[in-house]
BAFI-3210 file (N, C-alpha, C; in Angstrom, 3 decimals, decimal comma, padded with zeros to 6 digits):
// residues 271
n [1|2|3|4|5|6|7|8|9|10|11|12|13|14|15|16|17|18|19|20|21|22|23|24|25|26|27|28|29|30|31|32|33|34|35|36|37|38|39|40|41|42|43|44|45|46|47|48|49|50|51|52|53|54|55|56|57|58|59|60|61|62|63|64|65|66|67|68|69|70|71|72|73|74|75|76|77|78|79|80|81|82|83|84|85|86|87|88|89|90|91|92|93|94|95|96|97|98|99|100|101|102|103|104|105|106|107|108|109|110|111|112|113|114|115|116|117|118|119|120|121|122|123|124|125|126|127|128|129|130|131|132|133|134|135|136|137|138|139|140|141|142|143|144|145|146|147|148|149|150|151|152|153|154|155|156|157|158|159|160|161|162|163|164|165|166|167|168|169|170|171|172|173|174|175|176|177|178|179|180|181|182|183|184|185|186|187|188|189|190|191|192|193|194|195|196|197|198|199|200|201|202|203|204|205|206|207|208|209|210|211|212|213|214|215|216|217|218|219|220|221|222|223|224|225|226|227|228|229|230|231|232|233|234|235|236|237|238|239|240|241|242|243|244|245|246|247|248|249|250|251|252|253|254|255|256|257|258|259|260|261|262|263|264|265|266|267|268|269|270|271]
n.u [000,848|000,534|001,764|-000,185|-002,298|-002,778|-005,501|-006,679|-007,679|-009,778|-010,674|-011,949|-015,267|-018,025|-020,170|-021,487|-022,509|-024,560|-027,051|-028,163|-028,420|-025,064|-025,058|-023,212|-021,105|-018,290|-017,372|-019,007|-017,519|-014,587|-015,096|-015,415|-012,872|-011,387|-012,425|-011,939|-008,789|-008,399|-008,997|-007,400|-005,187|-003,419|-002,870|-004,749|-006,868|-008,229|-009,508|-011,189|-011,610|-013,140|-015,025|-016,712|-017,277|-018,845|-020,677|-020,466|-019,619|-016,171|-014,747|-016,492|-016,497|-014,048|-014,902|-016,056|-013,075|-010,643|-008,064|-005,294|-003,615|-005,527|-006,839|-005,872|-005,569|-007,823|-008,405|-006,854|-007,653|-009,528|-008,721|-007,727|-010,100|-010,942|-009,523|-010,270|-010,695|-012,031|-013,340|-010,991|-008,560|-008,349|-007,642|-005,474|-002,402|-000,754|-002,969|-003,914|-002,584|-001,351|-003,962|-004,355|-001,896|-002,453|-004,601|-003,823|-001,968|-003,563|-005,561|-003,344|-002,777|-005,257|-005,263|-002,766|-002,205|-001,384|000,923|002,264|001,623|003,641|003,946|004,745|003,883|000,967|-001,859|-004,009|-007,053|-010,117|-010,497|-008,133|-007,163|-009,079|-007,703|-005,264|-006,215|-007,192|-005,432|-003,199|-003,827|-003,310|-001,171|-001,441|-001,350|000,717|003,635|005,489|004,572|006,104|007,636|005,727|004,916|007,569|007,605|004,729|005,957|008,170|006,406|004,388|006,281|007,626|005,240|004,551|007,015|007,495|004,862|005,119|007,400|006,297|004,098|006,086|007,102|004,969|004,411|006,776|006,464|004,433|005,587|007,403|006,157|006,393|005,659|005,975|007,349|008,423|009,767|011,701|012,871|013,877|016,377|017,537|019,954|021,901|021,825|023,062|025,132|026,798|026,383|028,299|030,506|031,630|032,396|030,693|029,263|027,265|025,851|024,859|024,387|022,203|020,561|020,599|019,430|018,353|014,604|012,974|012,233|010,756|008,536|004,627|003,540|001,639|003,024|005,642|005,094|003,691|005,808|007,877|006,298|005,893|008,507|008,750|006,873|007,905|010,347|008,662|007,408|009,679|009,873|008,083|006,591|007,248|005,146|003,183|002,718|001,551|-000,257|001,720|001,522|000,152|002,090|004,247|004,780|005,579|003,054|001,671|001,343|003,559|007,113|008,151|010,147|013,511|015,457|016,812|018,311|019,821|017,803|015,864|015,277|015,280|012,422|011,781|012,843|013,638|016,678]
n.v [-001,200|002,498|005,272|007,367|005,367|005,221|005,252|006,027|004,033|004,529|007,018|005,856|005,676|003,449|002,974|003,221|005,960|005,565|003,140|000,153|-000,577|-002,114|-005,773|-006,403|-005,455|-003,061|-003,327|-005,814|-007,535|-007,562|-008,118|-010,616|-011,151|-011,067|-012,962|-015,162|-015,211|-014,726|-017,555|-018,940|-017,886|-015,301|-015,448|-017,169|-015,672|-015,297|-013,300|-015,453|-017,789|-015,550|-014,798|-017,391|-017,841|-015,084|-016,124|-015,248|-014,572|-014,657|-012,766|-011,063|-009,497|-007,985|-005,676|-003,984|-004,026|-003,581|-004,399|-006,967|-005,560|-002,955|-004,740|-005,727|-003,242|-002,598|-004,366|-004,167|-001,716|-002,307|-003,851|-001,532|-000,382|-001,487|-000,871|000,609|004,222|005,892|008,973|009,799|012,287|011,998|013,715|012,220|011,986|009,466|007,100|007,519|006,470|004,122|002,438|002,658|000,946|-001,473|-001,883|-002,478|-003,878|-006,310|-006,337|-007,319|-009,564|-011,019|-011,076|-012,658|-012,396|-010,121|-009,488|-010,445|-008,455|-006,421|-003,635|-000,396|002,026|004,582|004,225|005,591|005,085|005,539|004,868|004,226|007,246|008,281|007,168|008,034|010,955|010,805|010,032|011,148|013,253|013,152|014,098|016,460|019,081|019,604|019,312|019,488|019,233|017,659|016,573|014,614|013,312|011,917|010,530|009,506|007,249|005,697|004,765|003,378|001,528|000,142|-001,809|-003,025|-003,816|-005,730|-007,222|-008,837|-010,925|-011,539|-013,595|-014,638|-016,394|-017,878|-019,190|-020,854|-022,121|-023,988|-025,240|-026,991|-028,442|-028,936|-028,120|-024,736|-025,138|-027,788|-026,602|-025,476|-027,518|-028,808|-027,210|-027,201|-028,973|-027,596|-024,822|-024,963|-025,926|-023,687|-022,076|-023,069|-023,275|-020,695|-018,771|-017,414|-014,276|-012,085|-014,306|-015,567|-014,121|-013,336|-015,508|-016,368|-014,158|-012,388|-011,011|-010,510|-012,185|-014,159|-013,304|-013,317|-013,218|-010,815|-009,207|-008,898|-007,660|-005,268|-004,376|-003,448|-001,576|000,621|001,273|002,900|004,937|006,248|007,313|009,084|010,592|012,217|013,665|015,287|018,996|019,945|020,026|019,105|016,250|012,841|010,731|008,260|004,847|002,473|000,506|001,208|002,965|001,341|000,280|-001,780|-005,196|-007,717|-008,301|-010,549|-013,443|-013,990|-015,780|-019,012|-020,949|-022,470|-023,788|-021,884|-020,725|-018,222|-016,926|-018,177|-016,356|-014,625|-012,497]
n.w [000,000|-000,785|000,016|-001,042|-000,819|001,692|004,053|007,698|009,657|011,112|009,831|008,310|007,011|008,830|007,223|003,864|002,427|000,964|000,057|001,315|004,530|006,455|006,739|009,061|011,648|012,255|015,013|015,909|014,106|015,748|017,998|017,721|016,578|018,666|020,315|019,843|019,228|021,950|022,490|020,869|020,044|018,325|015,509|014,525|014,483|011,210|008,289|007,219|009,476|011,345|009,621|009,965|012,418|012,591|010,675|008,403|004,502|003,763|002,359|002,295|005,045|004,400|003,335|005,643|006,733|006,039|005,964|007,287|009,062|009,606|011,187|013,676|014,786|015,561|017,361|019,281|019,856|021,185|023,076|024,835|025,847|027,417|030,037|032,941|033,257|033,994|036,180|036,223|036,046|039,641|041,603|043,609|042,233|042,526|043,199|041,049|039,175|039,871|040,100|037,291|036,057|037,185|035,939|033,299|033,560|034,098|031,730|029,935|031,218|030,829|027,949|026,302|024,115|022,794|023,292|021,276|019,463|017,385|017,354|016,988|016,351|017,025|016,994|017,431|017,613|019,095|022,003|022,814|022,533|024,379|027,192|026,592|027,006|030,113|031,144|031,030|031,765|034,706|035,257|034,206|035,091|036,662|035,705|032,572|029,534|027,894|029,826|031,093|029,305|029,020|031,645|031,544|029,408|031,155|033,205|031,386|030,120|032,218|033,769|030,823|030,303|032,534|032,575|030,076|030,514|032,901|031,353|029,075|030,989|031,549|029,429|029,065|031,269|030,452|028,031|028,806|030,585|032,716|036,775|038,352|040,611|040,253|038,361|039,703|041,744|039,962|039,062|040,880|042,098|040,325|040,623|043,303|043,042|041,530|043,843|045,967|044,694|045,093|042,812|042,128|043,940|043,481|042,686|044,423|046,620|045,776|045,199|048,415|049,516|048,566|048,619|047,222|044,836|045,271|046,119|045,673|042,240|042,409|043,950|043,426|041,177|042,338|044,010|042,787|040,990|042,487|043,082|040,772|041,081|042,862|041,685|039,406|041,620|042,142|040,195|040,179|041,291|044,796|045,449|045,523|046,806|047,374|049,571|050,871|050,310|052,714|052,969|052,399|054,497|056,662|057,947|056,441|055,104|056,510|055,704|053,847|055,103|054,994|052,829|053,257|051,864|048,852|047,684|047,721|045,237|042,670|040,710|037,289|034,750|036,210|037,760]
ca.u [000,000|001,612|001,253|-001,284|-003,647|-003,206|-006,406|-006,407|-009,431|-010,433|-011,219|-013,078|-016,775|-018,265|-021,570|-021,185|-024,178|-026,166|-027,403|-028,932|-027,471|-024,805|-025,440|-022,684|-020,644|-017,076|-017,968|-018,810|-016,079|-013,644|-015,325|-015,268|-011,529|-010,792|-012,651|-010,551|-007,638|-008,263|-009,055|-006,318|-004,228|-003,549|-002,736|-005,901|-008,051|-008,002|-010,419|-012,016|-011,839|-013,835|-016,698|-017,183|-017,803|-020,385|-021,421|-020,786|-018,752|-014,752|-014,390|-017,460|-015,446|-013,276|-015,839|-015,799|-012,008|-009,875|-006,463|-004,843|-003,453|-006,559|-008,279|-004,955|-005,433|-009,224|-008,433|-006,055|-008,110|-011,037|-008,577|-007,484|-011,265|-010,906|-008,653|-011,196|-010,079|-013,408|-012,813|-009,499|-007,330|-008,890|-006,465|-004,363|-001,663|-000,595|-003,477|-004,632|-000,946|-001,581|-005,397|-004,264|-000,755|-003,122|-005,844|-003,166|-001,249|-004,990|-006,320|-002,636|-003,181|-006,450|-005,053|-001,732|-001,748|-001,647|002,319|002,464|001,274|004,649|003,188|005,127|003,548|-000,245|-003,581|-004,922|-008,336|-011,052|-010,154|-006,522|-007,419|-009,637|-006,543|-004,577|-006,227|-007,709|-004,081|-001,956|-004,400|-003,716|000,181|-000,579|-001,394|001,699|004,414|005,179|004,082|007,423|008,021|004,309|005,749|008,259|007,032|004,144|006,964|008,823|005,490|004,261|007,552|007,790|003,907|004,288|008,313|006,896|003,745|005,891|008,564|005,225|003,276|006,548|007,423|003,809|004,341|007,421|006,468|003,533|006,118|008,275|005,503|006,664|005,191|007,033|008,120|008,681|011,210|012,921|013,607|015,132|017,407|017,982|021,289|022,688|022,196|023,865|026,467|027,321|026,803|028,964|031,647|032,058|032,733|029,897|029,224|026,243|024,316|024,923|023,593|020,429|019,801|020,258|019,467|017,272|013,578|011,763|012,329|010,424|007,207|004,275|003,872|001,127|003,790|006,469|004,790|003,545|007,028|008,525|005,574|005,903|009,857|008,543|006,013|009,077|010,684|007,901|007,369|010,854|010,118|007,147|006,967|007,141|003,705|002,602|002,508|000,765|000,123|002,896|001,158|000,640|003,230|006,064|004,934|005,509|001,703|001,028|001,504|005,179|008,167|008,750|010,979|014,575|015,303|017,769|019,419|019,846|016,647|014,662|016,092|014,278|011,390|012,453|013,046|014,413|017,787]
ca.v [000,000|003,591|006,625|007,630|004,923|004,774|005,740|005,500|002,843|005,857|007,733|005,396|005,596|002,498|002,064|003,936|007,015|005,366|001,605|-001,038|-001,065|-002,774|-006,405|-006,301|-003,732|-003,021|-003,921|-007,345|-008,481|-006,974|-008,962|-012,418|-011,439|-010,645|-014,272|-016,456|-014,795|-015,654|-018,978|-019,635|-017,198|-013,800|-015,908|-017,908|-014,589|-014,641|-013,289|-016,890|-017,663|-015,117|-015,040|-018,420|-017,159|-014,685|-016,438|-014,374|-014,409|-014,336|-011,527|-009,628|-008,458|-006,455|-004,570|-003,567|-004,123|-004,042|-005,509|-007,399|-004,542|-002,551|-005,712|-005,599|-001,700|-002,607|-005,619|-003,337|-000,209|-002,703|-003,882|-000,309|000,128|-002,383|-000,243|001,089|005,387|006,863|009,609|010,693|012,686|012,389|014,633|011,568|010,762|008,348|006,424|007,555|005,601|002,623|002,115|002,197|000,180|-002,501|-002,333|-002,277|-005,739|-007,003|-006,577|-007,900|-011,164|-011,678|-011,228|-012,524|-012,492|-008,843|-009,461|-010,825|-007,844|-006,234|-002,248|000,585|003,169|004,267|004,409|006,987|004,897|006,279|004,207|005,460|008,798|008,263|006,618|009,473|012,310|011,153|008,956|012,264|014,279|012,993|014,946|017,925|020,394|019,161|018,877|020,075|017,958|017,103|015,639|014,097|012,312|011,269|009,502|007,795|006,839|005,087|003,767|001,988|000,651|-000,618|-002,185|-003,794|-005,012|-006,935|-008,134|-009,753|-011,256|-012,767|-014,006|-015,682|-017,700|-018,614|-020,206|-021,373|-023,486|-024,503|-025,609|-027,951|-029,582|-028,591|-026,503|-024,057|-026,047|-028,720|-026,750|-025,013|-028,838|-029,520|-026,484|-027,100|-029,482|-026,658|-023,744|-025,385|-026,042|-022,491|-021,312|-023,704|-022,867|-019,352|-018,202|-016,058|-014,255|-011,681|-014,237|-016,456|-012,920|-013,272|-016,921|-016,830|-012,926|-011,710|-011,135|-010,339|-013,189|-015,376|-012,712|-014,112|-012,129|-009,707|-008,875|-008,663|-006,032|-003,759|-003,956|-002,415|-000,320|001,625|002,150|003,458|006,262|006,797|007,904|009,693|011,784|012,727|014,466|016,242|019,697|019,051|020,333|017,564|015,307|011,916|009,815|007,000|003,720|001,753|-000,765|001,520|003,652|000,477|-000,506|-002,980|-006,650|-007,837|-008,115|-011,913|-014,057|-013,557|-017,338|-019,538|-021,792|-022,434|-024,706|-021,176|-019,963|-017,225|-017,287|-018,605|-015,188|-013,089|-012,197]
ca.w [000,000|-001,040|000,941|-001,303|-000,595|002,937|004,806|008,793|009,418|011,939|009,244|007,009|007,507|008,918|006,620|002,909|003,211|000,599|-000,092|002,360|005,691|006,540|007,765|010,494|012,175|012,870|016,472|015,747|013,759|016,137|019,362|017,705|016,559|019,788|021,239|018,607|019,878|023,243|022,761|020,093|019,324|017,316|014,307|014,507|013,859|010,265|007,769|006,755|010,656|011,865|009,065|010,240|013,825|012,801|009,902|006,972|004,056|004,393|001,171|002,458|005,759|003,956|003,002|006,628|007,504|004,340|006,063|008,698|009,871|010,157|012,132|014,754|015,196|016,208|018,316|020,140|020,158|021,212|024,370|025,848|026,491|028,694|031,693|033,321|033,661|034,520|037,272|036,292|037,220|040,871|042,395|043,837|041,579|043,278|042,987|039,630|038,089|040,260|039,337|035,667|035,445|037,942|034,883|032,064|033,796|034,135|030,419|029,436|031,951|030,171|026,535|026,677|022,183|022,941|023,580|020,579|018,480|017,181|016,693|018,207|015,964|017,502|015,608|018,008|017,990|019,938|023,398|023,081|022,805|025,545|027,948|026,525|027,798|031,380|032,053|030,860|032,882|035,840|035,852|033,117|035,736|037,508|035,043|031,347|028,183|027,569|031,531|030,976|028,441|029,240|032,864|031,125|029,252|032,025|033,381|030,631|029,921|033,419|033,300|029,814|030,639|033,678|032,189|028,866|031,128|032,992|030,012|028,787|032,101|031,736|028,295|028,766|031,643|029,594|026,806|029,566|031,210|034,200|037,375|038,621|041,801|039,606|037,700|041,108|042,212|038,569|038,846|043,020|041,778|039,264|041,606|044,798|042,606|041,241|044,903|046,562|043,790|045,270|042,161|042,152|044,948|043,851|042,433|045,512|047,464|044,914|046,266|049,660|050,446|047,826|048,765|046,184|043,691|046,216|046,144|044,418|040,951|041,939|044,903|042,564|040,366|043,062|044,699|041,482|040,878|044,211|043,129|039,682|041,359|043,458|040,595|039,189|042,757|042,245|039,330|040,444|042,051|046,226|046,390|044,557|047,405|047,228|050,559|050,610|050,697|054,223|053,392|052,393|055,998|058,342|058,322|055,612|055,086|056,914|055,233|053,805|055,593|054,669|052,060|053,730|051,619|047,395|047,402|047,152|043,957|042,232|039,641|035,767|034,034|036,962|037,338]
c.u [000,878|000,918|-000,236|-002,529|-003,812|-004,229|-006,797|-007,731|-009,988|-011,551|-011,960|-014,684|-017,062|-019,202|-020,941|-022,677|-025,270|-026,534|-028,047|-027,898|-026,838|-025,504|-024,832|-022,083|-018,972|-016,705|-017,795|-018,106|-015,375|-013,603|-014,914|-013,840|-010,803|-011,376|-011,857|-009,308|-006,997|-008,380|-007,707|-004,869|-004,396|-003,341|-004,251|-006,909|-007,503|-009,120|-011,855|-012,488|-013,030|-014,994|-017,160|-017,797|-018,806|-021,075|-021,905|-019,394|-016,924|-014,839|-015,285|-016,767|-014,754|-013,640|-016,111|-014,266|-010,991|-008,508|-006,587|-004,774|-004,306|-007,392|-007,477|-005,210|-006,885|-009,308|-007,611|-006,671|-009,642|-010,149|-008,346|-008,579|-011,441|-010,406|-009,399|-010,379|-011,382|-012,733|-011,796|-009,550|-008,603|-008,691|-005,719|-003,941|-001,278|-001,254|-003,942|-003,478|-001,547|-002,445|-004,780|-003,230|-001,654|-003,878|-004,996|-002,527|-002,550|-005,601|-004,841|-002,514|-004,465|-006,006|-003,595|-000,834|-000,986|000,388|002,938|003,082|002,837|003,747|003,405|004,556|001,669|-000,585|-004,080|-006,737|-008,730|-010,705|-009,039|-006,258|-008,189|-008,523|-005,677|-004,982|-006,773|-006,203|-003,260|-002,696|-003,937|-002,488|-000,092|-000,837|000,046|003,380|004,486|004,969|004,756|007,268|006,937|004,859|006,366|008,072|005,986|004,826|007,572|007,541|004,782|005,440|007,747|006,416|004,744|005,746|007,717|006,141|004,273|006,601|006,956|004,405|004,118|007,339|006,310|004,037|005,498|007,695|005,101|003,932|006,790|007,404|005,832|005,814|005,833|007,950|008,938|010,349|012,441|013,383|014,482|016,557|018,043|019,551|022,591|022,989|022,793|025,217|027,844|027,644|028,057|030,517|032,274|032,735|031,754|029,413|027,761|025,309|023,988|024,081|022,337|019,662|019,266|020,033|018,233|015,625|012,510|011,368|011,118|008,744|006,573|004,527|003,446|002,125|005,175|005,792|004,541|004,967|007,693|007,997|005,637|007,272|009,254|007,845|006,642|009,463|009,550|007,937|008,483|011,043|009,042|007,262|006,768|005,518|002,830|002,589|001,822|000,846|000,832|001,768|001,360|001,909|004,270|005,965|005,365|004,278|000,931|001,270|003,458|005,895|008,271|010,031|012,537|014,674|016,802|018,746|018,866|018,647|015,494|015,280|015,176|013,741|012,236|012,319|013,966|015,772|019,022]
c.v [001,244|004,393|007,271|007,187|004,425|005,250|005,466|004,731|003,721|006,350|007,189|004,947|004,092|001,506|003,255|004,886|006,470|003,949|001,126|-000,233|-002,452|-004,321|-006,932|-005,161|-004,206|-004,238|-005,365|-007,959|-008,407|-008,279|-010,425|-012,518|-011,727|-012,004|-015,259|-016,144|-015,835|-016,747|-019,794|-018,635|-016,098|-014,611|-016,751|-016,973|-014,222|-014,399|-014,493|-017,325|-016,990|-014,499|-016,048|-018,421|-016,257|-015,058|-015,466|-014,921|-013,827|-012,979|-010,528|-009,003|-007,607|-005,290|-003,362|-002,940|-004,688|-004,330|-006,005|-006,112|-003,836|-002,937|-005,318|-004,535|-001,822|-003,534|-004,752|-002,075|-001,185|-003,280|-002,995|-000,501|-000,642|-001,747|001,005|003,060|006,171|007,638|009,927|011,324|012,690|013,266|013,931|011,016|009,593|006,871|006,564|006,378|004,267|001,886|001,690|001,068|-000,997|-003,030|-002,598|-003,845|-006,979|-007,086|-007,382|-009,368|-011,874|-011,962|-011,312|-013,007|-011,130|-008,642|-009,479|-009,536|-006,903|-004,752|-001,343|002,133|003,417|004,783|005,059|006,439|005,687|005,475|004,472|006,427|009,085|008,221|007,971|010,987|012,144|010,386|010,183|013,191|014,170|013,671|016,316|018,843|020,524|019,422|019,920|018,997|017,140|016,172|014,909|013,151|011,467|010,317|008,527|006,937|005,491|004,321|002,467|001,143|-000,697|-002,132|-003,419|-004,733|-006,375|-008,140|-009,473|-010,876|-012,495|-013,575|-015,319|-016,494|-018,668|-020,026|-021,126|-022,779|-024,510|-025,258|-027,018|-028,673|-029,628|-027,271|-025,828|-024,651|-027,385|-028,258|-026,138|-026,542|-029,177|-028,870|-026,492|-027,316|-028,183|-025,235|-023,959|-025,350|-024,733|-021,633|-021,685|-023,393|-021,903|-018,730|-017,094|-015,486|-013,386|-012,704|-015,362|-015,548|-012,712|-014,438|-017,047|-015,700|-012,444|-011,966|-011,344|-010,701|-013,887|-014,587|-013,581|-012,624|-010,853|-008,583|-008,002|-007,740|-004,817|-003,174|-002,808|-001,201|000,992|002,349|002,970|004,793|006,884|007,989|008,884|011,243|012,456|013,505|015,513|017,619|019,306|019,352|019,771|016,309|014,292|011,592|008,618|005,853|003,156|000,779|000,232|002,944|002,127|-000,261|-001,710|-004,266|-006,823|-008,179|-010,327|-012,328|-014,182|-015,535|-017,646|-020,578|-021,645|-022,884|-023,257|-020,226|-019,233|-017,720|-017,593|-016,806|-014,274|-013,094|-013,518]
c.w [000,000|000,158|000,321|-001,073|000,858|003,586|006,264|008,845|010,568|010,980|007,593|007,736|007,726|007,800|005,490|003,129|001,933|000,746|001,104|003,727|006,173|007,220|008,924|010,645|012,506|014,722|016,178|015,216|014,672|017,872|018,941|017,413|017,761|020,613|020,532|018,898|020,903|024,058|022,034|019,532|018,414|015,804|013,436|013,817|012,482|009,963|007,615|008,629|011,193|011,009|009,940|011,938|013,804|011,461|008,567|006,300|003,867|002,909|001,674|003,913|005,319|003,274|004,780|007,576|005,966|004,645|007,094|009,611|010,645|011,479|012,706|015,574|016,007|017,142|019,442|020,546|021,858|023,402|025,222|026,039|027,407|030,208|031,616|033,809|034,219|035,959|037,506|035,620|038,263|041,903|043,047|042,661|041,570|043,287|041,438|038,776|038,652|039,282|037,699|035,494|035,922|036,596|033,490|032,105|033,430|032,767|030,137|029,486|030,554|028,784|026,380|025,111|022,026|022,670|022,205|019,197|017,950|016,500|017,410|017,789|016,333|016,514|015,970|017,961|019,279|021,482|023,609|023,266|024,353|026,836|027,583|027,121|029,401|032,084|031,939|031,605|034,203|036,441|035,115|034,075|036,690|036,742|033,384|030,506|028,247|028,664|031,063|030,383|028,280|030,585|032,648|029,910|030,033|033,124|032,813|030,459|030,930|033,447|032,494|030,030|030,989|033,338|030,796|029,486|031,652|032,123|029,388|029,199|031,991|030,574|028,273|030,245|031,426|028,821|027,418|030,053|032,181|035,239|037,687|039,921|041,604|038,662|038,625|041,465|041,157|038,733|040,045|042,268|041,040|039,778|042,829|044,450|042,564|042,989|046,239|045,951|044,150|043,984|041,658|043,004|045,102|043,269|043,855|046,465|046,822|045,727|047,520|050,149|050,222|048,347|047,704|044,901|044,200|046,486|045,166|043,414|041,325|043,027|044,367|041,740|041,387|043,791|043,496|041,031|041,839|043,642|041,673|039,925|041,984|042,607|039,886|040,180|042,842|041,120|039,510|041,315|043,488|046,759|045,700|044,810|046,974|048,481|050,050|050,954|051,845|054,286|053,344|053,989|057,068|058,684|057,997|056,296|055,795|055,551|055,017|054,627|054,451|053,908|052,828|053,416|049,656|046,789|047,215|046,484|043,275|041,106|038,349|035,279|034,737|037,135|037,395]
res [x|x|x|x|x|x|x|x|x|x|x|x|x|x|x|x|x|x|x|x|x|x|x|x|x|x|x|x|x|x|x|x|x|x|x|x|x|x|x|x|x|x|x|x|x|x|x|x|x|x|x|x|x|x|x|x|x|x|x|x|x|x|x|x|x|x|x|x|x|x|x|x|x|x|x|x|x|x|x|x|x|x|x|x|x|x|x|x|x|x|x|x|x|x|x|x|x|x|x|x|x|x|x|x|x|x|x|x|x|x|x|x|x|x|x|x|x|x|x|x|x|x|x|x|x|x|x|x|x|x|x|x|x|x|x|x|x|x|x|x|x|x|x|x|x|x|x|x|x|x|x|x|x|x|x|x|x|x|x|x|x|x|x|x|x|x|x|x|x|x|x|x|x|x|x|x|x|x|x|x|x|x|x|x|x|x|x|x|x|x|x|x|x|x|x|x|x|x|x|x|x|x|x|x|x|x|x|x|x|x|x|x|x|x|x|x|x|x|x|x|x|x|x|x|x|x|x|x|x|x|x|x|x|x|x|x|x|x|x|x|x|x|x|x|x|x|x|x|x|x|x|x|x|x|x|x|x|x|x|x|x|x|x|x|x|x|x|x|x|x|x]
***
């Protein structure tokens, strides 16, 4: 396709203004792409595929959706609407970032093709735009564009890292046939070894020191998330307080038990 005949699928009318009305809708292709997905895969949703799900002709979709591409941009526009933003900016930042990266890990959990999709350039659909102005609201009175920018920047980043990293421990102890306790006993022999070797000494201080390998996951994201708003509050003016969360005051949940020998070796992916 040239530059000339590119047209954003934004800005192509859904129904043409004269003839019959259509007999489906954007909408409905987009949902059953988006259930074939999540039963089989992003590859699974093809054209022929998902007639056969609402029972129309595979050539007459593209009367609706005239590429792959297009469908991707709508399967993706169709999951932002998923992280729920209503009521932002609330006037806590603090919580306004949480709430979202929480709902951003959470639609990713659910759609974990989503990883898959290889698309760093946006489509600006209508649910993006949406996420774009009540998620960038929640610093512009705070900050300049630029800074704005650049922090949901370093949020999503953080978010989507995490969530990838989880997605493909998931599959890859899906692929072994192993559980995860199943594959800490495999690797017990191979990590006693290295630590007994003293030839490494921080990852020997990962094994037997480290906490926060040994969190479960959703533990392990908020731990990181907390240092990420850190960072954030450190760019904000000082009168741009947030309350600190009960755990990082002293109040929350305790502090895991310190790991005491090689047998509790950290999760498959982490360091």
């Amino acid at each position: 396709m040239t530059d000339a005949e590119y047209v954003n699928i934004w800005m192509r009318p859904e129904r043409p203004a004269r003839g019959p009305k259509p007999a489906y809708s954007r909408a409905q292709i987009t949902e059953a792409a988006v259930r074939i997905a999540d039963a089989e895969g992003l590859e699974a949703a093809t054209m022929r595929r998902i007639a056969a799900e609402i029972g129309a002709g595979a050539m007459s979709l593209y009367r609706y959706v005239p590429s792959r591409d297009n469908l991707v941009e709508l399967m993706a526009d169709r999951l932002m609407g998923e992280i729920d933003v209503t009521g932002m900016p609330s006037g806590d930042w603090r919580a306004d970032l949480t709430r979202y990266a929480d709902g951003l890990r959470a639609m990713w959990l659910r759609h974990p093709w989503i990883a898959t999709v290889q698309r760093s350039l946006p489509s600006f659909g209508p649910s993006q735009l949406l996420l774009i102005e009540r998620l960038m609201g929640v610093l512009d009175a705070l900050v300049s564009i630029d800074e704005n920018l650049g922090l949901m920047t370093l949020l999503n980043s953080y978010v989507e890292g995490t969530v990838r990293e989880e997605i493909s421990s998931a599959r890859e102890f899906r692929r072994s046939g192993l559980s995860e306790s199943e594959w800490m006993a495999r690797s017990y022999p191979y990590v006693e070894r290295l630590v007994k070797s003293g030839e490494y000494p921080i990852f020997t201080k990962i094994v037997m020191e480290a906490r926060q390998p040994h969190l479960s996951r959703d533990d392990q994201f908020r731990y990181g998330l907390q240092r990420v708003l850190d960072c954030i509050a450190a760019a904000l003016p000082s009168t741009a307080g947030s309350p600190m969360p009960a755990h990082r005051e002293g109040r929350g949940e305790a502090e895991p038990a310190v790991p005491h020998g090689p047998d509790e070796i950290q999760r498959s992916g982490s360091a």
